[in-house]
C-alpha positions as CSV (number, residue, x, y, z in Angstrom):
1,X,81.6,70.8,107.9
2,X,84.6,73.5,106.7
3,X,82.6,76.5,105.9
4,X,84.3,79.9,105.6
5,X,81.7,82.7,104.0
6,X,82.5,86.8,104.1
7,X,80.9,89.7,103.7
8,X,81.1,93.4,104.2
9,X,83.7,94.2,101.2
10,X,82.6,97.4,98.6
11,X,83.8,100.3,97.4
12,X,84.7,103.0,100.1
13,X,86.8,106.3,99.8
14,X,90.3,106.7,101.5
15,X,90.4,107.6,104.8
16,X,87.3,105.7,105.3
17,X,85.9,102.6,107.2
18,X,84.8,99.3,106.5
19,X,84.0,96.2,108.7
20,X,84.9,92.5,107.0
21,X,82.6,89.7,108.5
22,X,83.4,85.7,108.4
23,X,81.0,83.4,109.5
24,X,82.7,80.6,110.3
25,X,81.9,76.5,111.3
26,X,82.3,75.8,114.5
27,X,84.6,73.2,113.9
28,X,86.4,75.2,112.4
29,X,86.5,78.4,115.2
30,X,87.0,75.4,117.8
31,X,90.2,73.6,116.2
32,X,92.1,76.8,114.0
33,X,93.1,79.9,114.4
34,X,91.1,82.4,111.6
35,X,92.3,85.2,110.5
36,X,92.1,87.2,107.3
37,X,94.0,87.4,104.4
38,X,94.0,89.6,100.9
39,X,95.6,89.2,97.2
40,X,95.7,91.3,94.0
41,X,96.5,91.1,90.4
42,X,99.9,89.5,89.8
43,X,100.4,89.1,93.5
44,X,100.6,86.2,96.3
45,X,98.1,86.0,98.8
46,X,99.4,88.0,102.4
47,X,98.6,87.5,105.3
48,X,97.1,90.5,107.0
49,X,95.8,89.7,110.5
50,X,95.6,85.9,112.4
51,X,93.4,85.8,115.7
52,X,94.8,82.6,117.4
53,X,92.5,80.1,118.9
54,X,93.8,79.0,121.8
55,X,94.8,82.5,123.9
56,X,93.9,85.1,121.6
57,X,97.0,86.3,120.4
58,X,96.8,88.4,117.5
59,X,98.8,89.2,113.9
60,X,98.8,91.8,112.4
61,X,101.1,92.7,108.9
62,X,103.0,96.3,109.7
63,X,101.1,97.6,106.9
64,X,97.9,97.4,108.4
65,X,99.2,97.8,112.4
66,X,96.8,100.8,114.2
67,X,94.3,100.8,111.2
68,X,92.8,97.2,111.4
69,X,91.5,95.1,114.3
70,X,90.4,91.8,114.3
71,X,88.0,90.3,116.6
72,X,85.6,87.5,117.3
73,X,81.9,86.5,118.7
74,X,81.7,83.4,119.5
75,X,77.9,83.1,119.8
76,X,77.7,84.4,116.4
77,X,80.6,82.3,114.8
78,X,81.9,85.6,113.3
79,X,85.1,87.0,112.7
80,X,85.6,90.1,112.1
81,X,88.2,92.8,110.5
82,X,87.4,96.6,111.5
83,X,89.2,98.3,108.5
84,X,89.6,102.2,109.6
85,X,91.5,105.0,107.6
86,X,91.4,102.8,104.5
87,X,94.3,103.5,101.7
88,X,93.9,102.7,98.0
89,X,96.7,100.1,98.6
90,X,94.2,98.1,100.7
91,X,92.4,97.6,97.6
92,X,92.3,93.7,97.0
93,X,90.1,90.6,97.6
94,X,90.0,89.6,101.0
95,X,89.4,86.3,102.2
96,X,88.7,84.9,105.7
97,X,90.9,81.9,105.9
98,X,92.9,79.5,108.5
99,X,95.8,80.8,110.2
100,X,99.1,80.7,111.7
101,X,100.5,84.4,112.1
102,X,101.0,85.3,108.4
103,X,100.7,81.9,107.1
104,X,97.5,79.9,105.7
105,X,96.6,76.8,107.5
106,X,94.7,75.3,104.6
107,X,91.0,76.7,105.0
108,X,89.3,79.3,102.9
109,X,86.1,81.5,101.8
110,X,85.3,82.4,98.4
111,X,86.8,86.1,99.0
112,X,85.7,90.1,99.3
113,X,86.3,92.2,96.8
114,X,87.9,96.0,98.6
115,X,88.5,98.9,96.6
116,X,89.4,102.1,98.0
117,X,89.1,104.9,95.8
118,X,88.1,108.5,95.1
């Protein structure tokens, strides 16, 4: 069963913190690299961080580099994206999808909405 499902968006202040959660199938954490992903109005979807599968190399775009890490429990079947010192261009949905660096590998959850704003 495919089954990507986030939580842990909301509304937060800049400068501030927020942690993304992805609870993933284990097929899916088994087979595909999972990473995260965000889009707004009028935009394509980018890639913002990838956590690969096989030797835990990680992604990450240069606009998030030093203010997000990405990280996994594999007891839980979680993903996770620590979002620290939070801009108001961070604002977007983020999904929890499949990955390949910047690229989507097919999979996705139903998205997180992030605003950042004063």
């Amino acid at each position: 069963q495919v089954q990507l499902v986030e939580s842990g968006g909301g509304l937060v202040q800049p400068g501030g913190s927020l942690r993304l959660s992805c609870e993933a199938s284990r097929f899916l954490l088994d087979y595909y690299s999972v990473g995260w992903f965000r889009q707004t109005p009028g935009k394509e979807r980018e890639g913002v961080s990838c956590l690969a599968s096989n030797d835990g190399t990680t992604y990450y775009a240069d606009s998030v580099k030093g203010r997000f890490t990405i990280s996994r429990n594999n007891r839980r079947n979680t993903v996770y994206l620590q979002m620290n010192s939070l801009k108001p261009e961070d604002t977007a949905v983020y999904y929890c999808g499949t990955c390949s660096g910047s690229s989507s590998t097919g999979y996705w959850g139903q998205g997180t909405q992030v605003t950042v704003s004063s």
